[in-house]
N, C-alpha and C positions, 0 to 999 in steps of 0.2 A: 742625355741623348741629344739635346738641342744644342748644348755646350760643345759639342764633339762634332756635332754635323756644320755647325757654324766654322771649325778651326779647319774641317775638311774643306772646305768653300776656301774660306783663306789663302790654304793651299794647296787651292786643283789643279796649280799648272803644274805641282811636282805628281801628280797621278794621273793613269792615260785616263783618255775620255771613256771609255769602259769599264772601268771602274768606277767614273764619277756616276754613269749613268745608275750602276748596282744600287751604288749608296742612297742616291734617289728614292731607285725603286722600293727599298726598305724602308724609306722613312716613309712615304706614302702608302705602305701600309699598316704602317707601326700609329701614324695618327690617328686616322678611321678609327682603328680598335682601341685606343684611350676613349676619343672622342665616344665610342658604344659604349664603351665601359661606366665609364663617367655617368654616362645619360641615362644607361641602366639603370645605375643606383639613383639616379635622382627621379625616375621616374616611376620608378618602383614605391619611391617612401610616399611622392606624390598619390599613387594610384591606392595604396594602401591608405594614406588620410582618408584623404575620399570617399573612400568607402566605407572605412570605418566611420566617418560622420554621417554617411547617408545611415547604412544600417541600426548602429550602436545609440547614436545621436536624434537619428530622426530628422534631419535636414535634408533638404530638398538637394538636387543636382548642383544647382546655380547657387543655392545657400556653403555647399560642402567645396565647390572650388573656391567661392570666396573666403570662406575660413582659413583652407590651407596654405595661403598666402600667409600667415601668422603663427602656422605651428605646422612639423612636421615629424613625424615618426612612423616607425616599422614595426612597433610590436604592440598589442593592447594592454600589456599590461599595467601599466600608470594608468591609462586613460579608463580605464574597466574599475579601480578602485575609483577615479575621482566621478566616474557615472554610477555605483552604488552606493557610494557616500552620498552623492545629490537623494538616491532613492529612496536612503534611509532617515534622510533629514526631509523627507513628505513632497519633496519637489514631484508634480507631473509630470506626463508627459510632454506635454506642450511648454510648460516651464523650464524641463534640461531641452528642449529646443531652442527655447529663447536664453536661456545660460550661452550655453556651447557655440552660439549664430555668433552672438556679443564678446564671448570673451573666451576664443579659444585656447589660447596659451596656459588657461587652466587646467587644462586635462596633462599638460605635463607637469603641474605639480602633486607633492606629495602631501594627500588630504591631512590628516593625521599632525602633520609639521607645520603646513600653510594653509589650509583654510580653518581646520577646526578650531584654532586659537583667537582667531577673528570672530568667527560666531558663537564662541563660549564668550568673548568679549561683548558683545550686543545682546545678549542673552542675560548677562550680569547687567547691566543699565538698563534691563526694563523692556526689552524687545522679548514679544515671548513667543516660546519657539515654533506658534504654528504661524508666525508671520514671516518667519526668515526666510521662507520661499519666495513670498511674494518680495520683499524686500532686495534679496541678490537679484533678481529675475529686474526688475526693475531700476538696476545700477548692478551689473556683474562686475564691474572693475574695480569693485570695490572690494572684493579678493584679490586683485595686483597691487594694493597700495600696500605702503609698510604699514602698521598695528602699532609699533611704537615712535614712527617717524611722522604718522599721519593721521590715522583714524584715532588713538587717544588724544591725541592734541586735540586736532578738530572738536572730538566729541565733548569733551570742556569746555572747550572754547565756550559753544552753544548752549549747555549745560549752563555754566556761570551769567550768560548772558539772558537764558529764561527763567536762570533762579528755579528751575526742574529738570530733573531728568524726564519725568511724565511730559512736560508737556514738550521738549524740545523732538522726543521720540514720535509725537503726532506729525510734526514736520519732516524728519527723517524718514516716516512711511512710506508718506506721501512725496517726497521728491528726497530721493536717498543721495542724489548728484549733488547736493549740496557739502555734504561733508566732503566732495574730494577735490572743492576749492575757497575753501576757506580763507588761504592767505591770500592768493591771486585775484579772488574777484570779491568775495563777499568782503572780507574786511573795507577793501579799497574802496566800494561799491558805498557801505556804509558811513566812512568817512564823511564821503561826500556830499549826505544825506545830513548828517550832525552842519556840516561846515554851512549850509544853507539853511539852516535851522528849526529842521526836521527835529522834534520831538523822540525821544529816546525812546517812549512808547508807541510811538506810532511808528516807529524803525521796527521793534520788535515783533510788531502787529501786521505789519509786510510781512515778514519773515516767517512769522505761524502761518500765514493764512495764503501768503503765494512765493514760496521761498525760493521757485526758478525767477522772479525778477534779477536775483541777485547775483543771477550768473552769467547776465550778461558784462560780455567786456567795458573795462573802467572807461572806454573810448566813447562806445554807444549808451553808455546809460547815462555820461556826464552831456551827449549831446538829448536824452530824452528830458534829463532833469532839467537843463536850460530850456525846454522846448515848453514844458510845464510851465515854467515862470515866465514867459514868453507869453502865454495865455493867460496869464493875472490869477493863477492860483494862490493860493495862500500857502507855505512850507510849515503855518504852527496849523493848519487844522488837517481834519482826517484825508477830506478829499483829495489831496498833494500825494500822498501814498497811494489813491486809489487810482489815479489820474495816472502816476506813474506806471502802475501795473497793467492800466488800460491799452497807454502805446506802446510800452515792453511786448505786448503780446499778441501783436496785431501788426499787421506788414503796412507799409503806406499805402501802398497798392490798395489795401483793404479798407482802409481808412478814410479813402477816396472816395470808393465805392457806396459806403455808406453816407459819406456826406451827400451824394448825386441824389442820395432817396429823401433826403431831407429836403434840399434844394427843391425837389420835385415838387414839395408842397409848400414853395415859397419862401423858404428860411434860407437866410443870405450866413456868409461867412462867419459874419460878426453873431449872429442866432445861434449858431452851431457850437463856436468857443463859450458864446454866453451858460448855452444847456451846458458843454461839458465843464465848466468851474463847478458849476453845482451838482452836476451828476455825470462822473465820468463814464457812468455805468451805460452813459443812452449811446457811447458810442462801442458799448461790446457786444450790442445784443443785436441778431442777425439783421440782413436785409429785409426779408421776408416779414420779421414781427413791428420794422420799425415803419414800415408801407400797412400793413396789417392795423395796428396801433394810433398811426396819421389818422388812418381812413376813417376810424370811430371814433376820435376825437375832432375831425372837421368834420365829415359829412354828414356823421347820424348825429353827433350831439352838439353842434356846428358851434365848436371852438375857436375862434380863429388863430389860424396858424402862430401868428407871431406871440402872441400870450403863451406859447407852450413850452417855451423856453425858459421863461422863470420858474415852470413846473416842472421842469424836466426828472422830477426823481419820478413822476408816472411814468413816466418811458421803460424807465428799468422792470415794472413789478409785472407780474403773472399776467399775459394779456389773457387765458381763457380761466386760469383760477381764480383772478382777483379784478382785471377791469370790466372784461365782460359780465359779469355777474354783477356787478355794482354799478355797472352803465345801466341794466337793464333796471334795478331797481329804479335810479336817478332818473331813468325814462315815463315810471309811472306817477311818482312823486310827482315831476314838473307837470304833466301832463295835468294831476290833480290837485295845481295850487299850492303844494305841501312842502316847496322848497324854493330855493331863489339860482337862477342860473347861475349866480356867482358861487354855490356850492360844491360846482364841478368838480372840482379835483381834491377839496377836502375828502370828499366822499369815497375817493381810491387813496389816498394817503394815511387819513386814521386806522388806526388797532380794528382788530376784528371784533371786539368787545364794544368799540364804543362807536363803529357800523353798528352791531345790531342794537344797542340800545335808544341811538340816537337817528338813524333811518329807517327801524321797522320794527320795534319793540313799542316806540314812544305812539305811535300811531292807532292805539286802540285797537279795534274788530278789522281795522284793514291789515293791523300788522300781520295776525294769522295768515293772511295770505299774500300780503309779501316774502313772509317767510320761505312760503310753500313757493314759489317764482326763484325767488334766492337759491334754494334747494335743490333746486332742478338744476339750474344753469350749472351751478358745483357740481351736479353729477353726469352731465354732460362732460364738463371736465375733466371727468376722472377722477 
């Protein structure tokens, strides 16, 4: 039609102007009605996702137009087996909402073909099957990767490298986004880690215990790992991994923040790196506990500030389950002779075993009722 109308134009001066005007007029009605046509169908498949996400799926208004950007269809039939598959594999309600939000493109596949081979596969390795809700709901995209291009690789990989299937599946619960970048970030990430000479188990020991560190890009994690060594960490002991995980997780912004409450009570820059070599942990714990924590180490059991940074793994530990309750002991002890101020912080860093036998066991008829003081404060706690 365009092709034609174009060769008429070419040649209008061989047809009178009443004719040309005709041809016009046809084409200007001839577009409009594609143009409806057209929009029809695409609005129709639109209005139909949509609704079938709201209704079928359970997604909100604002949730079901943003899906439909990703997937599109007219009829429920695919998407009606791949939402009773999810219901017969134990997924809730709330679960196929968080599936279908994440990973719509799902529902046009065909369960049976594409997903069930994937989770007879995690199934056979030790995933058991009343986790696999929680597991796709927690990484859905991991129904879009290939099964022999990516998720057996991967799941070897990790496999061979914790010398378990048990225990590499405790990491995979708990952050399942790991397997779907294996070669991109975690390998590269790790490298990194060896070539600075990170301990092969304390690699592995990141990776149980906080396995999103390793997902950040090889860019930002090569500038967190220089940023650690930059603070006189040490790469052969534990803290180095735990240091890592500290800024990995934590915006600067926030890191800021925290320091300003330290500052508050006097500890200069060079305080702050000194606490975090030894305990990276006193910079993950909120604002609120580390003002909290200041206050009864200086003002009630009057520490002075700058000593508190060779102590810094107090910072980290339970302020109302374990320093409270061992302050208040330390308060009557001192009070009665029975200790030396320089016992401060032993007294929140020892075992709970040899708290009581060496602060309110050893003390004869008084210990009975330290105990009972101990007791209370733990229950206070909760």
């Amino acid at each position: 039609m365009f092709c034609f109308l174009r060769r008429i134009v070419a040649s209008r001066r061989q047809i009178s102007t009443s004719t040309f005007q005709q041809l016009l007029c046809v084409q200007n009605q001839w577009l409009p009605s594609t143009a409806r046509y057209w929009n029809s169908i695409s609005s129709s498949g639109y209005s139909f996702t949509v609704s079938y996400l709201i209704d079928a799926c359970g997604l909100s208004p604002e949730e079901a137009a943003s899906a439909s950007r990703y997937v599109r269809f007219e009829s429920r039939e695919k998407s009606d087996l791949v939402i009773n598959f999810l219901k017969n594999l134990g997924f809730s309600k709330s679960q196929i909402i968080r599936f279908t939000r994440e990973a719509p493109q799902c529902l046009r596949y065909d369960p049976e073909k594409t997903l069930l081979p994937k989770i007879e596969f995690f199934i056979s390795r030790g995933v058991s099957s009343s986790e696999i809700p929680k597991l796709l709901c927690s990484c859905p995209n991991i129904m879009r990767r290939s099964l022999d291009k990516q998720l057996i690789p991967s799941f070897d990989f990790f496999r061979d490298l914790f010398q378990s299937d048990d225990q590499f599946i405790k990491s995979l619960t708990y952050f399942p986004r790991i397997i779907l970048h294996t070669s991109t970030l975690v390998v590269p990430n790790m490298k990194l880690l060896k070539e600075v000479g990170v301990p092969q188990s304390n690699i592995i020991k990141l990776l149980q215990l906080y396995p999103r560190t390793f997902t950040e890009s090889p860019s930002k994690f090569n500038a967190i790992v220089e940023q650690v060594q930059e603070m006189g960490v040490d790469p052969s002991k534990y803290q180095f991994i735990m240091a890592i995980y500290a800024l990995s997780s934590q915006s600067k912004a926030t890191w800021s923040k925290k320091a300003n409450v330290y500052k508050k009570w006097g500890w200069s820059d060079d305080d702050i790196v000194a606490a975090f070599r030894r305990c990276p942990f006193c910079m993950k714990i909120s604002e609120g506990k580390i003002d909290a924590t200041m206050e009864l180490l200086v003002d009630k059991l009057g520490c002075p500030p700058s000593t508190i940074p060779n102590y810094a793994v107090v910072l980290s530990l339970s302020l109302n389950k374990r320093i409270v309750p061992r302050a208040s002991i330390f308060q009557v002890l001192l009070s009665k002779g029975l200790v030396k101020k320089k016992s401060l912080f032993s007294i929140f860093v020892c075992t709970e075993r040899v708290f009581l036998n060496r602060f309110i066991l050893s003390h004869g008829e008084e210990g009975s009722e330290l105990l009972k003081l101990y007791q209370a404060k733990l229950d206070v706690a909760g």
